[in-house]
C-alpha positions in Angstrom: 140.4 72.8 90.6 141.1 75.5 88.1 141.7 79.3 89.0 139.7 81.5 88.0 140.5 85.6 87.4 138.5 88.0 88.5 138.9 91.2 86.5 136.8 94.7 85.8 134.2 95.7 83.1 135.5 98.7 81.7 136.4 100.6 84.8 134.8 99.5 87.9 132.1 101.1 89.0 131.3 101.1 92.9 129.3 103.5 94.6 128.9 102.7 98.6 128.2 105.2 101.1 127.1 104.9 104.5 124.3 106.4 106.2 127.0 107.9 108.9 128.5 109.8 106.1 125.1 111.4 104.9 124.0 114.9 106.7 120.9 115.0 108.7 118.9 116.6 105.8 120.0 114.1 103.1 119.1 110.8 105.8 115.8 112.1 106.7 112.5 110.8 104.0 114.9 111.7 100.6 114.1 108.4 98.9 111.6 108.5 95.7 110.4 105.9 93.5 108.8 105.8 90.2 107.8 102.7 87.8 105.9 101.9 84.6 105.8 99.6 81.9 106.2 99.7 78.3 104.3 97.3 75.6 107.1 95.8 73.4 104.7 92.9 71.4 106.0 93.2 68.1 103.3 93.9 64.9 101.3 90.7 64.2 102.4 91.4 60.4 105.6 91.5 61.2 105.9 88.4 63.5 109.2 86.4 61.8 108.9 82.4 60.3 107.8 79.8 63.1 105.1 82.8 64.8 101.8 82.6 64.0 100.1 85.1 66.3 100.3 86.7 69.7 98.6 85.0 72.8 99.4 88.0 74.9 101.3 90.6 75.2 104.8 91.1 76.4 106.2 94.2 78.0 109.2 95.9 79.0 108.9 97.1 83.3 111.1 99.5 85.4 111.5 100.6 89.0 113.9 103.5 89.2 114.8 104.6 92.7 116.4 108.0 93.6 117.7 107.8 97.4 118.6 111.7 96.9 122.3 111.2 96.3 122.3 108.8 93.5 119.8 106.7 91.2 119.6 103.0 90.5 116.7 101.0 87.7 115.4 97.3 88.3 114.4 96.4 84.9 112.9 93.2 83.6 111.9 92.6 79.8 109.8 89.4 78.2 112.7 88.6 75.9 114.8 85.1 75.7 117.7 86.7 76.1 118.8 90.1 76.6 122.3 90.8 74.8 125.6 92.6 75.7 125.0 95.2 73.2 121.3 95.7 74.0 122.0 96.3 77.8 125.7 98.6 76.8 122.9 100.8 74.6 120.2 100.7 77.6 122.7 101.4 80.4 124.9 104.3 78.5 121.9 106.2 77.4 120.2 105.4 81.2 123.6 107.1 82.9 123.7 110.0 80.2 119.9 111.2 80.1 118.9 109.8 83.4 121.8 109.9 85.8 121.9 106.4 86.4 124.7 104.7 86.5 125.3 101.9 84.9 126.7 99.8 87.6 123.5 100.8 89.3 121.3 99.1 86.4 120.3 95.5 86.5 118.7 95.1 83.1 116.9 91.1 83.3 115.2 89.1 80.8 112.4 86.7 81.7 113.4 83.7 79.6 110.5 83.6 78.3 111.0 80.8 75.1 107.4 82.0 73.4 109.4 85.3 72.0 111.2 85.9 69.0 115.2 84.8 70.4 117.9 86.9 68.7 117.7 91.2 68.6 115.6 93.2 68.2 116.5 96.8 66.6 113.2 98.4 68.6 114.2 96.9 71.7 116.7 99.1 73.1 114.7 102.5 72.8 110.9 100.3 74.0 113.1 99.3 77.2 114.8 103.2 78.0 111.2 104.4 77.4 110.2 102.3 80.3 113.0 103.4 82.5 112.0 107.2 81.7 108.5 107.0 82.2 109.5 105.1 85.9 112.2 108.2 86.3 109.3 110.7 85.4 106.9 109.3 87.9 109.2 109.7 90.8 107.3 110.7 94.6 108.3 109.5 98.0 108.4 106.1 99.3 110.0 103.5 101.4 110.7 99.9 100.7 110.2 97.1 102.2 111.3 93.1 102.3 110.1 89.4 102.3 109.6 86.0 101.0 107.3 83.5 100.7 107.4 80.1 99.5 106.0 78.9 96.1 106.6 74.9 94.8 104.9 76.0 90.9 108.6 74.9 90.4 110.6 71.5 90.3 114.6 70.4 89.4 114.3 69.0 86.0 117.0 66.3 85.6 116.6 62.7 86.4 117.6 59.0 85.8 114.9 57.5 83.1 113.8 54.8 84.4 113.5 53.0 81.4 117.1 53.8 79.4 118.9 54.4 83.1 120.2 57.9 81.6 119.8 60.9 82.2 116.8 62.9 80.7 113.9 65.4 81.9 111.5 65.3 84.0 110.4 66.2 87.2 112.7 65.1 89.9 110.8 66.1 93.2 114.1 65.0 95.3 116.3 66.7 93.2 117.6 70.4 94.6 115.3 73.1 94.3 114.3 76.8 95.8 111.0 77.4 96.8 111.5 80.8 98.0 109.7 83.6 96.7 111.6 87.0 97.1 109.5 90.1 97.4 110.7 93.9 97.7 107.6 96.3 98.1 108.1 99.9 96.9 105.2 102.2 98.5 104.5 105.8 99.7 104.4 106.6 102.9 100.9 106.3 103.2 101.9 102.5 102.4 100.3 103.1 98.8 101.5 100.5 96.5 104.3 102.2 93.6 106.1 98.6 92.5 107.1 95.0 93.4 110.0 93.7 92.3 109.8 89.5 92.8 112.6 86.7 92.3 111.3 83.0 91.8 113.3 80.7 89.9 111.6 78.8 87.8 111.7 78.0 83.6 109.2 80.3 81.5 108.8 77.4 79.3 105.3 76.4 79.0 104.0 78.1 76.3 106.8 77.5 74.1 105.0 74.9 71.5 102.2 77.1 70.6 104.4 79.1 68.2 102.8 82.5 69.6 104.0 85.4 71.2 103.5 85.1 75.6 105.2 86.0 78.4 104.7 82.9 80.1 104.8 82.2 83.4 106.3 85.5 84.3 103.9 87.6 82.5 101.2 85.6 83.8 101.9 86.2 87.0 103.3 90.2 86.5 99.6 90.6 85.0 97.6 88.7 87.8 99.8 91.0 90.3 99.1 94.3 88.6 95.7 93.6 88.0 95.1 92.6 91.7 96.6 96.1 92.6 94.1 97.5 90.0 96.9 98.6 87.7 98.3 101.3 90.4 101.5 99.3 90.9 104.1 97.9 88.4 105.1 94.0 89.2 109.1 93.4 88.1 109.7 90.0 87.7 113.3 88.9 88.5 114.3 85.4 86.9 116.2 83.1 89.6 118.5 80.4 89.1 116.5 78.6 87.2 119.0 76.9 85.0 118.1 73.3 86.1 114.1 74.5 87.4 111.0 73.8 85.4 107.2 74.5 86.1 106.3 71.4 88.5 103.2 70.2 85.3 104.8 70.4 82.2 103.3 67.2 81.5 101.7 68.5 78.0 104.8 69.4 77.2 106.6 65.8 77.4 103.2 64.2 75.7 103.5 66.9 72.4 107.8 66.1 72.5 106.8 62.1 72.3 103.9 62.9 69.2 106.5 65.0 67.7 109.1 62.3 67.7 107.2 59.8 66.4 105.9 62.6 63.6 110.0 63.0 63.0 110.1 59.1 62.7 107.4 58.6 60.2 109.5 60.8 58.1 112.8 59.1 59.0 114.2 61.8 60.7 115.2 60.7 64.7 114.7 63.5 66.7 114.8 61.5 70.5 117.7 62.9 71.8 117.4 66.4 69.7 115.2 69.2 70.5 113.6 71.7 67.5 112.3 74.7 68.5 109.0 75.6 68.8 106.2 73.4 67.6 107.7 72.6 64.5 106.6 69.1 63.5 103.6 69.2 65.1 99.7 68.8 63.7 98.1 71.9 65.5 94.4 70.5 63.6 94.8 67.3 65.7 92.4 67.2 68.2 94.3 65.6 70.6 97.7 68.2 69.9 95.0 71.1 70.2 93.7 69.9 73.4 97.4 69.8 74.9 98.0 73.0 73.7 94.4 74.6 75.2 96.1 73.0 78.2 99.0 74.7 78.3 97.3 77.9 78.2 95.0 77.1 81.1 98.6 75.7 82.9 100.3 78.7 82.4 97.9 81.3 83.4 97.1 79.1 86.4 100.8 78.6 88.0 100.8 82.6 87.3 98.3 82.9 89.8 99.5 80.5 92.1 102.8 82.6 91.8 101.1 86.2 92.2 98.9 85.2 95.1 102.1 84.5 96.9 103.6 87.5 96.0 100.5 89.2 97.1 100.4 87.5 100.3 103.8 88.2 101.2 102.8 92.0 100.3 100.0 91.9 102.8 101.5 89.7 106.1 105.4 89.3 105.2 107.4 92.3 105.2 109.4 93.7 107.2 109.1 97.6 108.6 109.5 100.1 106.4 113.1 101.5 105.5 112.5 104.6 104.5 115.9 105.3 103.3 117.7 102.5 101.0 120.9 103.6 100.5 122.3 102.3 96.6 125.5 101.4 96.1 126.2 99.1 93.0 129.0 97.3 91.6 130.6 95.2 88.9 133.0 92.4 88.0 133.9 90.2 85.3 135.0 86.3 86.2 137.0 84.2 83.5 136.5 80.4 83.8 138.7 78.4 81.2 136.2 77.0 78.4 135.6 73.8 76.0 133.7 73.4 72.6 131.8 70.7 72.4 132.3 68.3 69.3 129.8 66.0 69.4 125.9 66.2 68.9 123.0 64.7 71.3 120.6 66.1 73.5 121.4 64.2 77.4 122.3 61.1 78.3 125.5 60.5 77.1 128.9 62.5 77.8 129.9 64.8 75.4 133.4 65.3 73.6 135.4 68.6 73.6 138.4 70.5 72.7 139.8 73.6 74.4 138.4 77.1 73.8 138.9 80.3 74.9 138.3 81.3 78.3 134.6 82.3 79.0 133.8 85.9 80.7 131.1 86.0 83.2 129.3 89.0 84.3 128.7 89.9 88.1 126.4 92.6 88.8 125.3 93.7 92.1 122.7 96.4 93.5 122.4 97.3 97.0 119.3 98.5 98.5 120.4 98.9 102.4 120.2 95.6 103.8 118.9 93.9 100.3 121.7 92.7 98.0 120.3 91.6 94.1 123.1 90.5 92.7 123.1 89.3 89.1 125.0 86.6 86.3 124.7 86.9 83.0 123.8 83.6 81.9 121.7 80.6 83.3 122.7 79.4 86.5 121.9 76.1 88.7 119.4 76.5 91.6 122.8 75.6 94.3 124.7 78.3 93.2 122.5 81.1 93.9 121.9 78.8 97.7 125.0 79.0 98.5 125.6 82.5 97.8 123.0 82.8 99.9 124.0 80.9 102.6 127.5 82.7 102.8 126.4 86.1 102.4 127.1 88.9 105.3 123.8 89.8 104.4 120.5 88.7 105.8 118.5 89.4 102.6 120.3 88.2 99.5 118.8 87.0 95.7 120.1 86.1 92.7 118.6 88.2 89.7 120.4 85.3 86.4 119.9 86.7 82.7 121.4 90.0 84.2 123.2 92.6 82.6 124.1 90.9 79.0 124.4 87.2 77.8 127.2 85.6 78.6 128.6 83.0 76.0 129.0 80.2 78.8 126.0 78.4 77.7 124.3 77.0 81.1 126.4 77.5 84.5 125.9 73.8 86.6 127.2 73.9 89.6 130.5 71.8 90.6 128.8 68.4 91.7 126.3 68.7 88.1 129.2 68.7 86.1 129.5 64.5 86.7 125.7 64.6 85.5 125.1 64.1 81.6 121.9 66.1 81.3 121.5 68.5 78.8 122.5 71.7 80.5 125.7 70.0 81.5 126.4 68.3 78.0 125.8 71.3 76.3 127.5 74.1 79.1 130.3 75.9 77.3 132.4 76.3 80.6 135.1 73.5 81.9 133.9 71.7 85.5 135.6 73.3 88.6 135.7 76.8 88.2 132.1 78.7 87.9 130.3 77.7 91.0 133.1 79.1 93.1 133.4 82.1 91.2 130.3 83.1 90.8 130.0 82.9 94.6 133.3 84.7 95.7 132.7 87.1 92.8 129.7 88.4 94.4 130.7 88.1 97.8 133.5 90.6 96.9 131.3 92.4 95.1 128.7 92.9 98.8 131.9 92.8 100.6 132.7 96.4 99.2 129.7 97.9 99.7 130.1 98.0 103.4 
């Protein structure tokens, strides 16, 4: 079992304070709320090679929270990826003009795959605007907690029964969290401000039509909203969904099998490789368009299965009010020794490797009272963020992954994956024996000095 170091980002930033410590006037109805959202589609024009048009739109949404002693933002954007230098810009320019700090900031991308991956220069100031507009619209509230259950997703990896290797597809034994966190942000006339929902779960379906969508996520972000009659901003928070898929993806697996044999035909053997997009792919076929049309219809659909639970946990689920959250956040940097991969090949087989530099993982953590949303920068395996939740002091615990920067660990299996060869595992930058652990104690630390 290898060691791992825990170290600091910068300076570490931890603000805890308990409600003991607060006077009478500052524990008594001080907490405030304020969300929005911000359009970030990029021009149709302007749409780079391998995009040919938008199939909706994708948006940057904040919840900033004021508890009358300090601030905190819950921000989620429909990117792939959201980099170290895009959430350094966000979160400076948040603690300078907004007085939030940045260890108070959990800055989350989808995963969307139906976006443009790699920076964006307009990103940074489209996803402040959003926290400024949600800081502008601040007014009383109280917040409260619950979850549901959801099964739109399913583990991904299994034995092909064919090669006896591993390969994807949907292994309905395999592990995988059902559970649908919900935080409600209302006035105190129970007047809906924000949601702010965890599910875990790949926002992959759209990702052969080569256009612009927020998948799964914005699907069901806009079915929420809508519902709510557009008085209420719904934050998507992406789980650990580094080994989760949508539970039909079946069009997806029948346009990967034409594809390969369109590869073939040209003597190119792309079975055990993955190009992105559509690429390859006849979009006039009839049969490739009707797999795409159902995609579509598939996303939009497990959207709404997603947002009616969110809704319903909104209506019957929650706990009582706590009108005062206090905030306290935190942050820690883990080092896991690494490996560079030297071979090629999608799953199935083991992969060779040589020694690289130790990999830096980000830990983020925001308290809301008794709610911890703690975050990893990178993709992590559905068992990690159980366990954390099974050892935490704290009754309501999540995992917000994609957090706060992009770690260059590739995916995060947990310990028992790592004697898996599927594709997250060949792939995974990090050596076995380290992550799962530290990840886990990291953030346990991390809630552990909050109290």
């Amino acid at each position: 079992m290898y060691r791992f170091k825990l170290t600091t980002v910068g300076v570490m930033v931890l603000t805890a304070l308990s409600i003991a410590a607060l006077s009478p006037a500052t524990a008594a109805g001080s907490l405030r709320v304020g969300a929005a959202r911000v359009d970030i589609t990029p021009d149709e024009k302007s749409l780079p090679k391998g995009f040919d048009g938008i199939n909706d739109h994708i948006f940057a949404r904040a919840i900033v929270i004021d508890d009358g002693r300090t601030r905190a933002a819950l921000v989620t954007v429909d990117a792939g990826a959201i980099s170290t230098d895009t959430w350094s810009q966000v979160s400076r320019q948040a603690e300078a003009e907004l007085k939030i700090p940045g260890a108070q900031l959990l800055l989350t991308a989808t995963h969307t795959h139906s976006v443009p991956f790699g920076s964006r220069q307009d990103l940074p100031p489209r996803i402040f605007a959003a926290i400024s507009q949600a800081a502008a619209r601040l007014e009383p509230a109280r917040v409260r907690f619950g979850t549901g259950v959801s099964y739109i997703n399913v583990n991904r990896n299994l034995i092909d029964p064919n090669t006896h290797r591993w390969w994807e597809g949907p292994n309905y034994e395999g592990a995988s969290d059902k559970t649908v966190a919900v935080l409600r942000f209302e006035t105190p006339g129970s007047r809906p401000i924000a949601v702010y929902y965890n599910y875990a779960v790949h926002g992959v379906l759209n990702g052969q039509l080569d256009q612009i969508s927020g998948d799964i996520p914005g699907a069901a972000s806009r079915y929420i909203e809508d519902s709510l009659d557009d008085a209420a901003v719904a934050v998507w928070s992406t789980g650990a969904s580094g080994d989760q898929n949508p539970i039909y993806f079946q069009q997806t697996y029948d346009l990967r099998e034409i594809r390969i044999k369109d590869y073939a035909a040209r003597g190119i053997d792309i079975s055990n490789a993955m190009p992105p997009g559509g690429q390859g792919l006849n979009k006039h076929d009839p049969k490739v368009a009707k797999l795409m049309g159902q995609q579509r219809q598939m996303t939009n659909s497990m959207g709404q299965m997603l947002g009616e639970e969110v809704l319903h946990v909104m209506r019957s689920g929650l706990e009582r009010p706590e009108l005062i959250a206090q905030i306290a956040g935190a942050q820690k940097t883990i080092t896991c020794p690494g490996r560079k991969r030297t071979d090629s090949g999608r799953a199935g087989y083991p992969g060779t490797y040589v020694d690289a530099d130790p990999i830096p993982i980000r830990l983020s953590l925001l308290r809301l009272g008794a709610v911890a949303i703690t975050g990893v920068n990178a993709e992590v395996f559905t068992t990690i963020a159980q366990r954390l939740k099974l050892e935490s002091p704290l009754k309501h615990t999540l995992m917000a992954t994609l957090t706060n920067g992009a770690a260059p660990s590739g995916y995060i299996p947990n310990d028992a994956a790592f004697g898996y060869n599927t594709f997250e595992v060949v792939s995974s930058n990090l050596k076995p024996g380290c992550a799962e652990t530290a990840i886990v104690d990291g953030l346990l630390d991390l809630i552990g000095g909050t109290d």
